[in-house]
N, C-alpha and C positions, 0 to 999 in steps of 0.2 A: 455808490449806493448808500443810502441813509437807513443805519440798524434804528430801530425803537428797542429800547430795553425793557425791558421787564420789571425792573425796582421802580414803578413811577405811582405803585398804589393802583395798578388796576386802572389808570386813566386810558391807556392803550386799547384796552381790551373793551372798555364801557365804549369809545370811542368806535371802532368796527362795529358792535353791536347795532349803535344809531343809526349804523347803515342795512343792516340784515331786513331782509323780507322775508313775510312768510311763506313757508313752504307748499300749504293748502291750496293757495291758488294754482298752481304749478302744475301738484298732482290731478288735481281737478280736469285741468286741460290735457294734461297728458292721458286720461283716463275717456276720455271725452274720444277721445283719436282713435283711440285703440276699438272704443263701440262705433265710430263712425270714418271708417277707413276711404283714404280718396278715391282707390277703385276700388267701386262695389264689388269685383271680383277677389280679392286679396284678402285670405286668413288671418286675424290677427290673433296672436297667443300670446299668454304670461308663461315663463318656464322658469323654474328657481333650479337654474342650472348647478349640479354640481360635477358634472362630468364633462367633457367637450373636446372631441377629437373626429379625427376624419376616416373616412374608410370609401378607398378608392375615390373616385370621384363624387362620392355623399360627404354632407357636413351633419354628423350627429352630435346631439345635446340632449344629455341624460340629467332628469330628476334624483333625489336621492332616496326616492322610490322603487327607482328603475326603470320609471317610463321616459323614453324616447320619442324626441323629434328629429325625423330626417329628411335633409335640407340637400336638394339637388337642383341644379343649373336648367332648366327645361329650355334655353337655348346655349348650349354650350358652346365658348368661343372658341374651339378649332375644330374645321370641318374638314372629314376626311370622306375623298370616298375613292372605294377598289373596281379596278377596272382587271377585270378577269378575260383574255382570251377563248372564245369558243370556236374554233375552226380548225378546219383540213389542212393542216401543215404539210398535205402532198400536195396542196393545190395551194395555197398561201406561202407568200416567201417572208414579208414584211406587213408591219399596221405600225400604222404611223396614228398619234391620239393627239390633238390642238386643243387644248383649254385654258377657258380663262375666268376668271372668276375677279366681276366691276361692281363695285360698288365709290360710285361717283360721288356721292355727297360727305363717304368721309373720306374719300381720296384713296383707296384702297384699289389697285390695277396686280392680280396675280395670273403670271400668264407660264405655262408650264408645256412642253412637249415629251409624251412616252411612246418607246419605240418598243415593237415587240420581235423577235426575230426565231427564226425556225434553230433554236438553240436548247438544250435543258434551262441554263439558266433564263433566258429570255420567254419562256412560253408561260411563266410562271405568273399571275395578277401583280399587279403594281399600284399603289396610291398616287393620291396627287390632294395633299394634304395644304391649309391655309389657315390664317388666324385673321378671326370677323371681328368689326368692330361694332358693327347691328346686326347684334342675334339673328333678327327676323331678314335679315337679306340672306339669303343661302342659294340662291340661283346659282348653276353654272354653264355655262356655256363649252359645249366642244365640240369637233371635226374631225372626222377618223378617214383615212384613206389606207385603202387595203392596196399592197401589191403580191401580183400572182406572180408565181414562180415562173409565166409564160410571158410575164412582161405587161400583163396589163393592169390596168389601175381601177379600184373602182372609190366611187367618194361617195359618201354619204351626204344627203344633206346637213347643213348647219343643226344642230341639236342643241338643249336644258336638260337640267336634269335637277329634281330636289332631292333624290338621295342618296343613297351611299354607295350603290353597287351600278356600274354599268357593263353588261354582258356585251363582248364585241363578235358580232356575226358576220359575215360575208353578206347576209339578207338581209340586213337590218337596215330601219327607215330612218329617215330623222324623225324626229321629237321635239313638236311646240311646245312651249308654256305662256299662257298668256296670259298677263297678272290685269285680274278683271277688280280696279279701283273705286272704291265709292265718294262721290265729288264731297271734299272738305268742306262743310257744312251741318251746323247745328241741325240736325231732322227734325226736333221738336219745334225747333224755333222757325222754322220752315215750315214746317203745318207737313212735314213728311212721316206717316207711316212706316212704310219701307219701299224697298226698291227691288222688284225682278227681273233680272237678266236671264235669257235664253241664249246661247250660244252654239254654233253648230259649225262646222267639217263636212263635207264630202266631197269625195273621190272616186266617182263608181266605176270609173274603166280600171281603179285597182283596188276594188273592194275596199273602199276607207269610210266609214261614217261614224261620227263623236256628237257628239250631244251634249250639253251641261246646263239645268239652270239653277239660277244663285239666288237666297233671296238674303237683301241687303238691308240693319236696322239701322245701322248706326254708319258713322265715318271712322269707326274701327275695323269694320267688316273688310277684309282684303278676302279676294278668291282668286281661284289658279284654273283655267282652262287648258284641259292639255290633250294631243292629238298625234298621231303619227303622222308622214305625210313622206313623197318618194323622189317628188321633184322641187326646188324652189318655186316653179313655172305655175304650183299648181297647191300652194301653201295660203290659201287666202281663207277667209272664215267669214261668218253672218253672224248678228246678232242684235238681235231686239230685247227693248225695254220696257218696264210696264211701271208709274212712279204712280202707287196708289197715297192720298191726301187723304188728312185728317177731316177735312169736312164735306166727303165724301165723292171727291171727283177721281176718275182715275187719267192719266196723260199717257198715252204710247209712244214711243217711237222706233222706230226701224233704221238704226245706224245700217243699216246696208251693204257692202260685201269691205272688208276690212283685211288688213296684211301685217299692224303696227304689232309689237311684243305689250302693248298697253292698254287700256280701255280704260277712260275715266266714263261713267256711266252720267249720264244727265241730271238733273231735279226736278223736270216737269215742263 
């Protein structure tokens, strides 16, 4: 390593300067970002922090004012959820719980089974906790099979769930969710408006009717259709689209009776 000393008369130090840039431009830009943030949705603030510590799961930054900013994860990465027991432990001997929780694009496969047993300690809720690497994927998938103390079985259909608690009943149905996609495309640039989905469910020999419709602006807009349902035989769903355009025409279509967990919705 090559020192420069110091005794050279200041040629060192004139010499660095020749290279210095002003600072004005810099701030400029950087000031520039802060009024015109890349999602229009994102608060930006100046804090002249002199405080800065955590409390629980908040990140707080105090002025030496005393006013406070507090900074929380709105998709936190580990996701728990409690699966509480509700049934007749004179008629229930075992529940058996199958989840799995996929997320394919960044290779994340968590696959867990919880068993519940006619026990104190086993009657008790249980988690089935994971660590996400996209926030926004939180789906889980499970399958629950009850066995009676007479020897029989009962299975629920395949089930999702987005959140935290699932109550396990001896009636209980399965549970779609079906992630209603807006097709990856600029809307503006496409002369699109928006887009409405109608989505529907029924099952009348067991009283089952769901209904949702979405209206979609952008290729950010994700929606969640979700329904009960008692057989696989009998889990299928409709749904029609309506792609109203900028220069005033509107396009329907009738995707017609559908089974997939996905729907990418058309453009016209």
């Amino acid at each position: 390593m090559r020192r420069v000393l110091a005794d050279d008369g200041g040629r060192s130090l004139s010499a660095a300067a020749a290279h210095a840039k002003p600072l004005e431009p810099l701030l400029k830009l950087f000031r520039n970002q802060i009024k015109n943030p890349l999602n229009p949705s994102d608060a930006v603030v100046l804090l002249a922090v002199s405080r800065f510590g955590l409390s629980g799961d908040a990140v707080i930054a105090e002025d030496a004012a005393g006013q406070r900013l507090i900074i929380r994860d709105p998709h936190p990465l580990r996701r728990t959820i409690q699966l509480a027991p509700a049934v007749d432990w004179r008629v229930v001997s075992m529940i058996f719980v199958e989840l799995r929780y996929l997320d394919s694009q960044n290779g994340v496969d968590e696959q867990q089974t919880l068993a519940f047993f006619d026990t104190p300690q086993d009657r008790v809720p249980k988690t089935f906790s994971i660590s996400l690497v996209d926030g926004n994927q939180r789906l889980v998938s499970y399958t629950t099979t009850f066995v009676l103390k007479d020897n029989r079985t009962i299975v629920v259909p395949a089930s999702m769930t987005m959140g935290s608690t699932i109550i396990l009943r001896s009636d209980m149905a399965g549970h779609r969710i079906v992630t209603v996609a807006p097709p990856e495309v600029d809307f503006a640039a496409r002369g699109i408006v928006r887009i409405e989905a109608q989505l529907s469910y029924q099952d009348a020999d067991n009283g089952l009717a769901f209904s949702d419709k979405f209206t979609v602006a952008s290729a950010r807009d994700v929606n969640y259709f979700e329904f009960d349902y008692v057989s696989p035989t009998r889990s299928t769903y409709s749904c029609t689209v309506t792609v109203v355009l900028a220069n005033g025409l509107v396009v329907e279509h009738d995707l017609g009776t559908l089974n997939g967990d996905r729907v990418t919705l058309p453009t016209g």
